[in-house]
C-alpha positions as CSV (number, residue, x, y, z in Angstrom):
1,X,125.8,73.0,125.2
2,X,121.8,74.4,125.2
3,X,121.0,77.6,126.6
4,X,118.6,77.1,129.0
5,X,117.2,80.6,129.6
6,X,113.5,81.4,129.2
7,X,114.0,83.1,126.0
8,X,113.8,79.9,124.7
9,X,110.7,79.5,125.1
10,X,109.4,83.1,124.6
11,X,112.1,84.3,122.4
12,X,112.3,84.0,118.5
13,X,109.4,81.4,118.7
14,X,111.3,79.9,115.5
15,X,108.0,77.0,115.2
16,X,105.8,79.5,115.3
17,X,104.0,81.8,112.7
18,X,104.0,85.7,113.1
19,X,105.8,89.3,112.7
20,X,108.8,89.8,115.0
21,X,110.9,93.1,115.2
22,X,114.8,92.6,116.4
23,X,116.1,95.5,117.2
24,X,120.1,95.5,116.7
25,X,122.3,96.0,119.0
26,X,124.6,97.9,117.0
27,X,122.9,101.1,117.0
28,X,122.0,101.5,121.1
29,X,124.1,103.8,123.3
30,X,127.1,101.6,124.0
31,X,127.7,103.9,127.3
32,X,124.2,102.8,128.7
33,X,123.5,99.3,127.0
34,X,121.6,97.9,129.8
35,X,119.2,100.4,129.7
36,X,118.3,100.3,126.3
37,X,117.9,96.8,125.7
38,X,115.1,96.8,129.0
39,X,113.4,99.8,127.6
40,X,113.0,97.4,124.1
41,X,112.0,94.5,126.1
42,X,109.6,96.2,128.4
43,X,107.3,96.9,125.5
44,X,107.4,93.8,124.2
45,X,110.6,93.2,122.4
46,X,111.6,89.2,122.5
47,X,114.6,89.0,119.8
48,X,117.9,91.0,120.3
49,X,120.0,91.2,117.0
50,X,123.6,91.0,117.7
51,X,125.7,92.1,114.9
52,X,129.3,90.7,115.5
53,X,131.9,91.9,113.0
54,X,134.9,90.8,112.5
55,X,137.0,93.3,110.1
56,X,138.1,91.0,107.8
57,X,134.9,89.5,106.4
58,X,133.2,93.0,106.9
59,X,135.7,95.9,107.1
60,X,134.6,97.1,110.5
61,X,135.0,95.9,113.9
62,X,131.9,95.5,116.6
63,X,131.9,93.4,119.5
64,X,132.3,90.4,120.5
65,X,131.5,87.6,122.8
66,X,132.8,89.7,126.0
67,X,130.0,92.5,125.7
68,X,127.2,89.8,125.0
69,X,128.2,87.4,128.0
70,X,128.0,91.1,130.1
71,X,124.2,91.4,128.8
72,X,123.2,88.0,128.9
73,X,121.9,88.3,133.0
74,X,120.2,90.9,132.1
75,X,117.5,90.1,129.3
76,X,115.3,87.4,128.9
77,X,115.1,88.1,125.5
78,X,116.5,86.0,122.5
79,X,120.2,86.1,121.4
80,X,119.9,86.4,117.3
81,X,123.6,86.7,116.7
82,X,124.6,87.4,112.9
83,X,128.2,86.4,112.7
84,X,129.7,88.6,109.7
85,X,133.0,87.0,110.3
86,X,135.3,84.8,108.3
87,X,135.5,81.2,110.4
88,X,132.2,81.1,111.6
89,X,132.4,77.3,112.9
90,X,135.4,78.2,114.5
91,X,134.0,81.5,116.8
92,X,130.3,79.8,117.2
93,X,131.4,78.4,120.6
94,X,132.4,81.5,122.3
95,X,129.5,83.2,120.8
96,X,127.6,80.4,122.5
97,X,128.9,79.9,125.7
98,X,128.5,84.2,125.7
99,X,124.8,83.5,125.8
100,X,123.4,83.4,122.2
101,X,120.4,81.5,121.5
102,X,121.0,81.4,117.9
103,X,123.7,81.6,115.0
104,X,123.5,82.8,111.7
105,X,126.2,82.6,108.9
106,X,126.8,83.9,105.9
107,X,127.4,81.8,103.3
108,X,129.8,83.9,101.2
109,X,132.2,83.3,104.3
110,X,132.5,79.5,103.9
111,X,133.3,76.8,101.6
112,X,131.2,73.9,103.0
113,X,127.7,75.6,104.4
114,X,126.8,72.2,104.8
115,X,129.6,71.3,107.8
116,X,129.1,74.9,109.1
117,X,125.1,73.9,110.1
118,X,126.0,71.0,112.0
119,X,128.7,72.3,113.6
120,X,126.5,75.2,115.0
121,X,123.6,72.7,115.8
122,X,125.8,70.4,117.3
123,X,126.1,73.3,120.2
124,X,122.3,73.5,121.0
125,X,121.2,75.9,119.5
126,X,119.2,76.8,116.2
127,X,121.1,78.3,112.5
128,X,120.6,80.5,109.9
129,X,122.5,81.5,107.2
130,X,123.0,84.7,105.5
131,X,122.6,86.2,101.8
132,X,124.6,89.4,101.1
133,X,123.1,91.6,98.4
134,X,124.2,90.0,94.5
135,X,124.0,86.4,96.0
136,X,121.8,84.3,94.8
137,X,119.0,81.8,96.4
138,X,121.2,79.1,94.8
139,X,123.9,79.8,96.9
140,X,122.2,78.1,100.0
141,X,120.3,75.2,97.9
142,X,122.3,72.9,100.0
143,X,121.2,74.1,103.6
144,X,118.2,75.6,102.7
145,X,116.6,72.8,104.2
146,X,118.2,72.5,107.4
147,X,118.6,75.7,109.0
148,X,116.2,77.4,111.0
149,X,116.2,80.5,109.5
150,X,117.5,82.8,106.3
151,X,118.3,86.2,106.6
152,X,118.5,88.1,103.4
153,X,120.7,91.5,103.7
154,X,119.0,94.6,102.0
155,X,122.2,96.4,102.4
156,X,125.8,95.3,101.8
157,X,126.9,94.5,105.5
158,X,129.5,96.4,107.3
159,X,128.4,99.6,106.7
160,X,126.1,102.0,108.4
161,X,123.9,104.9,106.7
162,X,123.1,102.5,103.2
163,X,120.0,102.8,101.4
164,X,117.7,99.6,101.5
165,X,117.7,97.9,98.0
166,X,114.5,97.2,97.0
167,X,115.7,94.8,94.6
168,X,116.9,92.3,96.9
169,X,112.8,91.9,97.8
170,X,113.0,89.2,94.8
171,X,115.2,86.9,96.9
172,X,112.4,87.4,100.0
173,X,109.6,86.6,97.1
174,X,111.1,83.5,96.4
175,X,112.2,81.9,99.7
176,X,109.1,82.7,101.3
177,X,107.6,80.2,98.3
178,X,110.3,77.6,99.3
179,X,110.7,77.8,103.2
180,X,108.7,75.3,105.4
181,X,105.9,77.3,107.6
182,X,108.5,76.4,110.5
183,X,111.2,78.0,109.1
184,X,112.1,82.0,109.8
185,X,112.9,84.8,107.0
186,X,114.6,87.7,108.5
187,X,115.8,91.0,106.4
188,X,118.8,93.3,107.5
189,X,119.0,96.7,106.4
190,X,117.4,99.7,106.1
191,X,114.6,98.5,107.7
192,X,112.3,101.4,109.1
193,X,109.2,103.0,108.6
194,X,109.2,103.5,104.9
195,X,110.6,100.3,104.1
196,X,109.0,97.7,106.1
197,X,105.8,97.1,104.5
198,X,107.4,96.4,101.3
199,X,109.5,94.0,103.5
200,X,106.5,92.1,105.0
201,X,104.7,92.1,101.8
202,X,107.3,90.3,99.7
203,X,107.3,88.0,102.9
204,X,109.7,88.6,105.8
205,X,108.6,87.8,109.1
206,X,111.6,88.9,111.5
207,X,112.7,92.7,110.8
208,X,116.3,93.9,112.4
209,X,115.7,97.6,112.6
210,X,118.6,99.5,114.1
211,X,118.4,103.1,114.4
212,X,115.0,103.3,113.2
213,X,114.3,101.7,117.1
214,X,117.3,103.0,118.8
215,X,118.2,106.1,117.0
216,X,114.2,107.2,117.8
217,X,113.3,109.3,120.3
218,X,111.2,106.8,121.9
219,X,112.9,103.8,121.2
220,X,110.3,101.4,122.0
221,X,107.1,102.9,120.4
222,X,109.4,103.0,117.0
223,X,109.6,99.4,117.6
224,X,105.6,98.9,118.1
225,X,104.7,101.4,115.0
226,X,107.3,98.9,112.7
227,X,105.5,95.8,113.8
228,X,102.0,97.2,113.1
229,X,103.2,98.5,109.4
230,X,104.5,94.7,109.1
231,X,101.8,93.1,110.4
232,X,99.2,95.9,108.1
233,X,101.4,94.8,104.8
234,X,101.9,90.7,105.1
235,X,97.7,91.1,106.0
236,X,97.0,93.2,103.0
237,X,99.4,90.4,100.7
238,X,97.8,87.4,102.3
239,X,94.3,89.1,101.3
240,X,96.1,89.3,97.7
């Protein structure tokens, strides 16, 4: 079950090196969805971040597969879905067969990461698996080196408004050592303009920036100014 669209090919670009910014879903204008996601992608935008809560794992409720399947014919761009649900291998196929390109988990929510990873692969598409804030690297030893990606959360998911903590940039310092060069390191929350280069510094390379993209007045040159900060600080470290 492999989505075939041509975000696979221009999408998340998960083989290849670079900064990309995800806007999130969560924090467009729900009445005018469409909209917003093709003012993102016109300026460049490739990655959508889709933050699906469940309210069990997370306390609050977002959407689900429904709303994605309605966007899906209308973006080219790449389906990042972060699944802050309990019984992730159970809900991957819908989220799949909505249109999402690719799965992450978090690990917190599951007993056996391991079966989780190849049950998502086994539906075509690429996984990632997720570190809340006070979990440690350890946690994800055993699929560290089979997913495609690793998202470490900088604030504790389900919640809006939270300050990014800084002290989760240890986790980013230490998986950037650890990851393969074809493997993604995304961070969630908090992310805007003040935070980001301390982001790309400690060695991020995908950025889910919510309101600091939708909540701005121009939507899309918010997006363009984060990648340049991010692109400015991993630069400046790699120089270190």
């Amino acid at each position: 079950m492999n989505n075939t669209n041509a975000a696979k090919e221009t999408g998340f670009a998960l083989s290849s090196q670079g900064i990309r910014i995800a806007p999130s879903l969560l924090a467009a204008d729900f009445s005018r969805l469409s909209e917003e996601v093709a003012a993102v992608e016109s300026k460049g935008a490739t990655i959508l971040h889709l933050d699906v809560m469940d309210g069990h794992f997370v306390p609050n409720i977002s959407f689900g597969s429904p709303v994605i399947a309605s966007l899906r014919p209308r973006t080219k761009m790449f389906f990042d879905a972060h699944l802050m649900i309990s019984e992730p291998a159970r809900y991957a196929e819908a989220f799949v067969r909505a249109g999402c390109d690719h799965i992450t988990f978090h690990v917190e929510a599951v007993s056996d990461p391991r079966a989780v990873v190849e049950c998502i692969r086994a539906l075509g598409v690429s996984v990632g698996v997720s570190l809340n804030p006070g979990t440690s690297v350890s946690a994800i030893d055993a699929v560290l080196e089979s997913v495609d990606m690793v998202l470490v959360m900088t604030v504790w998911p389900g919640f809006g408004g939270q300050k990014f903590m800084e002290s989760e940039l240890g986790k980013v310092v230490e998986l950037r050592r650890r990851l393969a060069r074809h493997q993604r390191l995304e961070i969630d929350g908090g992310i805007d303009a003040d935070t980001i280069g301390a982001a790309a510094a400690a060695g991020a390379d995908t950025f889910v920036a919510g309101t600091a993209v939708f909540g701005a007045p121009d939507p899309a040159a918010a997006m363009n100014r984060l990648r340049e900060l991010a692109v400015q600080a991993s630069a400046k470290a790699g120089d270190r």
